[in-house]
C-alpha positions in Angstrom: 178.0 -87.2 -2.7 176.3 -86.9 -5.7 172.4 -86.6 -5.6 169.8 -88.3 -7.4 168.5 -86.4 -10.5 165.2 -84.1 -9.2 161.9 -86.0 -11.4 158.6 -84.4 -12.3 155.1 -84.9 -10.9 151.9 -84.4 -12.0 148.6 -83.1 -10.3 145.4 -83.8 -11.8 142.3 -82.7 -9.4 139.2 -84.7 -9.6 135.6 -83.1 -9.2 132.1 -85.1 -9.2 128.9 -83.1 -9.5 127.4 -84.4 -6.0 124.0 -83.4 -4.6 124.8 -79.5 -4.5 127.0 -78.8 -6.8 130.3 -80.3 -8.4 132.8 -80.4 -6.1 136.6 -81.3 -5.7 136.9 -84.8 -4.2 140.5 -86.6 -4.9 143.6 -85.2 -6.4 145.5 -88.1 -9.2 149.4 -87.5 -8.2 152.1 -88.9 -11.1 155.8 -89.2 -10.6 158.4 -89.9 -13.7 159.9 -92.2 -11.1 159.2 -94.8 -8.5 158.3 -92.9 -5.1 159.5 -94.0 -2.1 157.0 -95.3 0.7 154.2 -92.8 1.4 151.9 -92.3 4.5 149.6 -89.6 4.3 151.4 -87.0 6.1 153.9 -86.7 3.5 151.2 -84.5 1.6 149.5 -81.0 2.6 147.2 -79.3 -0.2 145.6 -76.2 0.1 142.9 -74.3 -1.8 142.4 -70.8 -2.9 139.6 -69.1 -4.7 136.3 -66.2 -4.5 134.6 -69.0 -1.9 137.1 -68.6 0.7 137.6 -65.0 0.5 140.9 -65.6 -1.8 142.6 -66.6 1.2 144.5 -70.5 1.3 142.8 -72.9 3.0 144.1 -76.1 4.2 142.2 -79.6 2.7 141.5 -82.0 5.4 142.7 -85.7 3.5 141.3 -88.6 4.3 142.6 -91.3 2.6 145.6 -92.5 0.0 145.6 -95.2 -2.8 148.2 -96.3 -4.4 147.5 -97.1 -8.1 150.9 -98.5 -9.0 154.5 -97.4 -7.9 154.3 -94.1 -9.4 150.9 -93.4 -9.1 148.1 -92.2 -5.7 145.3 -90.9 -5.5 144.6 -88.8 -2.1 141.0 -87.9 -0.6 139.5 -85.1 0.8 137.2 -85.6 3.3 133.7 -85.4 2.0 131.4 -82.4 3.0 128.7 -81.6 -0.1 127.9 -79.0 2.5 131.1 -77.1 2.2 132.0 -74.2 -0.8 135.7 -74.3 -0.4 136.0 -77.5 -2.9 133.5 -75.9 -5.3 133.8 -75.6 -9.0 131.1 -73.1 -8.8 130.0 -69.4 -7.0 126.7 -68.3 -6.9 126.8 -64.2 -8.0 123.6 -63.3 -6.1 123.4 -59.5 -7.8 123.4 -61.0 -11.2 121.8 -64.3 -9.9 123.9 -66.4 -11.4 126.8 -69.3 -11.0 130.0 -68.0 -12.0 132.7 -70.9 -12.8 135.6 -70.4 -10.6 139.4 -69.6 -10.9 140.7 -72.5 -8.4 144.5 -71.9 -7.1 146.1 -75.1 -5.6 148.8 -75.0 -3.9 150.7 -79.0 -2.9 153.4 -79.3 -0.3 155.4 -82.5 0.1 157.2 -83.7 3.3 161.0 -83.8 3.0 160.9 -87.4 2.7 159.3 -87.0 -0.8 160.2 -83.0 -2.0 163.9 -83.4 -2.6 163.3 -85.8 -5.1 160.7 -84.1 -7.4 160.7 -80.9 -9.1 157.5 -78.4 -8.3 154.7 -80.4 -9.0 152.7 -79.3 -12.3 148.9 -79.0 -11.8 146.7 -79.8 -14.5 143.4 -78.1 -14.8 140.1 -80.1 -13.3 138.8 -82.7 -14.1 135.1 -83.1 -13.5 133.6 -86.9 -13.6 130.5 -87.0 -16.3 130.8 -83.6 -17.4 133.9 -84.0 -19.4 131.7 -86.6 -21.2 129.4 -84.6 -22.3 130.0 -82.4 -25.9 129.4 -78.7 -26.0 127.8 -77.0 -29.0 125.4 -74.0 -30.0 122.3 -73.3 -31.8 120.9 -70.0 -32.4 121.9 -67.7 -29.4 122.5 -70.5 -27.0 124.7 -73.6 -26.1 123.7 -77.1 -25.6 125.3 -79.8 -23.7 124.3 -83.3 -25.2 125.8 -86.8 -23.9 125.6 -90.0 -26.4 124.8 -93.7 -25.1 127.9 -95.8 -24.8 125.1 -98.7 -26.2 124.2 -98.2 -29.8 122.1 -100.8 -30.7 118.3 -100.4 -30.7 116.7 -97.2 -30.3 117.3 -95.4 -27.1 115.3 -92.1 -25.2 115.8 -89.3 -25.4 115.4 -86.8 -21.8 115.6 -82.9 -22.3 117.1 -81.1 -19.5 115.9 -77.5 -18.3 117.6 -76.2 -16.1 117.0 -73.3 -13.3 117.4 -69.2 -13.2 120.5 -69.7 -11.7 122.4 -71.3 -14.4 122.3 -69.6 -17.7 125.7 -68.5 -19.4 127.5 -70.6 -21.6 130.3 -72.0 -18.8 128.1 -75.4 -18.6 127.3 -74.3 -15.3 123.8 -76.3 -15.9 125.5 -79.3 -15.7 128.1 -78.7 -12.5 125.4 -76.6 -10.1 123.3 -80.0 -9.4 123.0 -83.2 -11.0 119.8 -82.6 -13.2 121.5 -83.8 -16.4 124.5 -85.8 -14.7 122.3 -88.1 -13.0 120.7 -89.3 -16.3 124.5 -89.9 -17.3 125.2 -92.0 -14.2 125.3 -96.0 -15.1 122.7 -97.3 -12.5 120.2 -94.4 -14.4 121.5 -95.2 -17.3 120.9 -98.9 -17.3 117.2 -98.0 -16.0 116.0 -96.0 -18.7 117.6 -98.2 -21.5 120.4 -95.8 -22.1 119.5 -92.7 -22.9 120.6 -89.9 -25.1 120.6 -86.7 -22.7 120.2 -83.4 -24.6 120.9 -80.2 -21.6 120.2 -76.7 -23.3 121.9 -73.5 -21.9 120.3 -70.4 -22.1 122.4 -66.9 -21.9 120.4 -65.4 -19.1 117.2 -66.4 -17.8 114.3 -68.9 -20.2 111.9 -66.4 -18.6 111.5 -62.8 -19.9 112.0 -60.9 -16.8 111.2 -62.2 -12.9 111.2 -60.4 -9.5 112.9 -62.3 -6.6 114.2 -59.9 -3.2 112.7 -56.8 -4.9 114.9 -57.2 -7.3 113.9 -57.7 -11.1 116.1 -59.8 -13.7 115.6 -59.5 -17.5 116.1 -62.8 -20.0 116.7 -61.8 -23.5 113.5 -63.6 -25.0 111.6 -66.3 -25.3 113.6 -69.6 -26.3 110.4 -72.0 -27.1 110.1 -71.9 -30.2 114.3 -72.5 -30.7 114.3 -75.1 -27.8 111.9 -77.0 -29.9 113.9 -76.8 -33.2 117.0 -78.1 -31.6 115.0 -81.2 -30.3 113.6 -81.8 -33.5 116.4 -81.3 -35.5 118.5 -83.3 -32.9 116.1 -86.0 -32.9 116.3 -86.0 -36.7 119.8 -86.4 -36.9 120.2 -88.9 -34.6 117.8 -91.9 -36.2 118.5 -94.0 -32.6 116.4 -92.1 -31.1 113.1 -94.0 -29.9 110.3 -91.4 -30.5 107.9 -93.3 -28.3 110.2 -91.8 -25.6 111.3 -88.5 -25.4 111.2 -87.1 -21.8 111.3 -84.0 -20.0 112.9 -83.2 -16.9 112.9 -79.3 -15.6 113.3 -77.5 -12.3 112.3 -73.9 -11.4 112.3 -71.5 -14.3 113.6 -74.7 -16.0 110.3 -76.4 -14.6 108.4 -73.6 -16.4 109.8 -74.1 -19.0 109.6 -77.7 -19.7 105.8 -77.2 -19.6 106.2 -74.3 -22.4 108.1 -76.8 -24.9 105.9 -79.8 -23.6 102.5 -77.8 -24.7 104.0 -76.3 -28.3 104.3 -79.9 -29.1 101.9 -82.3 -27.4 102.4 -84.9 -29.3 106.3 -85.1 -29.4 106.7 -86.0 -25.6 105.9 -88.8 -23.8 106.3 -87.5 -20.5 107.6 -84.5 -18.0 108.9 -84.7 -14.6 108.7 -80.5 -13.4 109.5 -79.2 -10.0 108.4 -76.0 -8.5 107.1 -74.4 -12.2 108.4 -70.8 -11.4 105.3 -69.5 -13.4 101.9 -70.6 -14.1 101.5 -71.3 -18.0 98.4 -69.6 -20.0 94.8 -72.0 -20.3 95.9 -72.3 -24.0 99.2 -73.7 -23.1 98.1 -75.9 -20.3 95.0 -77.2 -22.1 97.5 -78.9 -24.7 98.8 -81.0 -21.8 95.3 -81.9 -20.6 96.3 -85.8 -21.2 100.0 -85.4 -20.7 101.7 -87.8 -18.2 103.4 -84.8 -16.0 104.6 -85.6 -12.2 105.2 -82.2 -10.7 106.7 -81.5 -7.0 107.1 -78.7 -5.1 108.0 -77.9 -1.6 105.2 -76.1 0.7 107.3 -73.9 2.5 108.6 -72.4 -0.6 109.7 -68.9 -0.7 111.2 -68.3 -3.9 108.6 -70.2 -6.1 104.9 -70.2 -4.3 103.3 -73.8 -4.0 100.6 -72.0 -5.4 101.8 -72.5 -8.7 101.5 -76.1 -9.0 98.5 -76.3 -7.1 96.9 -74.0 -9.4 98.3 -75.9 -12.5 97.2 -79.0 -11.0 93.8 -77.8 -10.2 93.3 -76.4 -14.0 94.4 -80.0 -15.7 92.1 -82.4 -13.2 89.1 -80.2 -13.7 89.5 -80.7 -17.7 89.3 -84.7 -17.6 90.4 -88.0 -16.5 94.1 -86.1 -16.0 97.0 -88.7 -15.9 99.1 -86.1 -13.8 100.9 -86.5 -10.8 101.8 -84.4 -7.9 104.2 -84.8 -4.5 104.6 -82.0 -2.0 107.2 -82.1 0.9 106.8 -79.9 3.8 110.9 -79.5 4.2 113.9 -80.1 1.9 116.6 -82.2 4.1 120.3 -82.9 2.5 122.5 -85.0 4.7 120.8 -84.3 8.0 121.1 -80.3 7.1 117.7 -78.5 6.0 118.3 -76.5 3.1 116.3 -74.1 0.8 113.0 -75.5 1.2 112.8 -74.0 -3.0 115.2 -76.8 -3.6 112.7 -79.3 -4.0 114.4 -80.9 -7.1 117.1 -82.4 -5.4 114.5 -84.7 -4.3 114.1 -85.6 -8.1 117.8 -85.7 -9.5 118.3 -88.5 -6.5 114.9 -90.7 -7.6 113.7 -90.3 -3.9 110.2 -89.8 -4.9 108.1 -92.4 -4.9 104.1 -93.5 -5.3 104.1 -96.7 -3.9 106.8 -98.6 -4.7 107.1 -97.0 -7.5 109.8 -94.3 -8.1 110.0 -91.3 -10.2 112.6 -92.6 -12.4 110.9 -95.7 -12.7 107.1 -93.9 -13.5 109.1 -91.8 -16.3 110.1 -95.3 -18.4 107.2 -96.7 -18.5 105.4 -93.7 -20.2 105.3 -93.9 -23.7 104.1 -91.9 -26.7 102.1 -94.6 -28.5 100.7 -91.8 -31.7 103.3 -91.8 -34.0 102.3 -88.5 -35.6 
């Protein structure tokens, strides 16, 4: 008996950046050839890498789609809680998130295996990030996404990200979904399509920080080059509505929001910061006297002291009629699981603060720089 003639399939894994990080959630399967009838069971996967120790572990699937007779999807069973499907490790000696080596490994029933040759698996692909174009300025890199919609003019929100994420991996866009969320359509649709501009920086934006007795050096400070790129970004890119440039930073990304806010006042229309790891200088914070800023932080905070933005708080509403505003949350809860009560910004990448009826997102369109200086 002659056999039939052994085809090739194809493996492409699928990540999305959820709530805590990008995270494996499907894997794309496509044969040469029509596949015979498939159940789930016909499939096992398993998944290797530094967050399970290097040792194999088995994926619990879900669910199976057939996309035509040669193509499925399969599902994993969703956990944002669990590392083993991450695209990320955390290095907590050099305090930083590392991108990972992932090692699949696909095993067919024999219904399905005799038929194909070993299956060829294609490196991830992550939803949103791969839309987003990678460049450098100065010393750093830059992530920056471009509105599908071109007509009219369009904001423009800066992304700052945390200590954890410096490095030039794009590890600021996979670790949470600071810049991705901006990039998501119902977000996009709100804030009138905006451009999203996510800076990288080497180490740290802060020159040196303690955290567990332990101090961490950054190489300098990036102001002054942070604020070039966004004006020489917002120059080349004439769409850009000047009456709304946003900010949006977390941690020592927070901090650094309000440094770039206050060396140009009058560029910005508005800043969303969460837990500013450090308190900027009188001079610094008197240029945002007026400044639309909605901060959060968490009260139980052990990494970043609550202090901070009460203090910074305090400083602006004693100068004047201050427009800023402030939320604090006693716990940090993700999917019925407390987590680092420092990871108060979570809150803000999913728009679940409100004033009113009012969101976060919602309170960040409607501010406008109305001085065209």
């Amino acid at each position: 008996m002659i056999s039939s003639p052994r085809f090739l399939c194809r493996c492409q894994p699928i990540a999305r950046v959820e709530m805590l990080g990008a995270q494996i959630i499907r894997f794309d399967f496509s044969f040469e050839q029509k596949i015979p009838a498939f159940v789930l069971s016909d499939i096992q996967i398993w998944l290797k890498s530094k967050n399970t120790q290097d040792k194999w572990i088995k994926l619990e699937l879900t669910e199976y789609q057939y996309l035509d007779s040669s193509r499925i999807s399969v599902w994993i069973k969703p956990d944002i809680h669990s590392i083993t499907t991450k695209l990320l490790s955390f290095d907590p000696i050099r305090f930083t998130q590392e991108r990972l080596n992932l090692e699949i490994k696909i095993q067919f029933s024999q219904q399905i295996n005799p038929r194909t040759l070993p299956c060829r698996i294609l490196p991830v692909y992550c939803l949103g990030v791969e839309e987003f174009r990678q460049h450098s300025f100065c010393d750093f890199s830059y992530s920056v996404y471009f509105p599908h919609q071109s007509n009219n003019k369009h904001p423009l929100i800066v992304c700052l990200h945390g200590a954890g994420e410096g490095g030039k991996n794009q590890s600021n866009l996979l670790a949470d979904k600071m810049a991705i969320t901006f990039w998501n359509e119902s977000t996009q649709e709100l804030f009138d399509y905006p451009y999203i501009l996510a800076p990288q920086c080497p180490s740290f934006w802060l020159k040196n920080f303690v955290l567990n007795d332990r101090t961490y050096y950054g190489e300098r400070d990036y102001t002054d080059d942070l604020l070039k790129l966004v004006i020489q970004f917002i120059a080349r890119h004439p769409n850009i509505d000047r009456q709304r440039i946003y900010i949006v930073g977390g941690s020592m990304g927070g901090y650094q929001g309000l440094r770039l806010f206050s060396a140009k006042p009058d560029l910005f229309a508005a800043a969303l910061i969460a837990c500013p790891a450090q308190v900027p200088t009188k001079m610094q914070l008197n240029a945002l006297i007026n400044k639309p800023i909605w901060f959060l932080h968490c009260n139980s905070d052990q990494v970043v002291p609550v202090e901070n933005t009460q203090k910074i708080i305090r400083y602006l509403i004693s100068q004047g009629d201050s427009p800023v505003q402030v939320t604090y949350f006693d716990e940090i809860v993700v999917e019925n699981r407390f987590v680092n009560p420092h990871c108060v910004f979570l809150y803000l990448y999913e728009n679940q603060v409100k004033i009113g009826k009012t969101s976060i997102f919602e309170w960040l369109t409607q501010q406008r720089r109305w001085d065209d200086e």
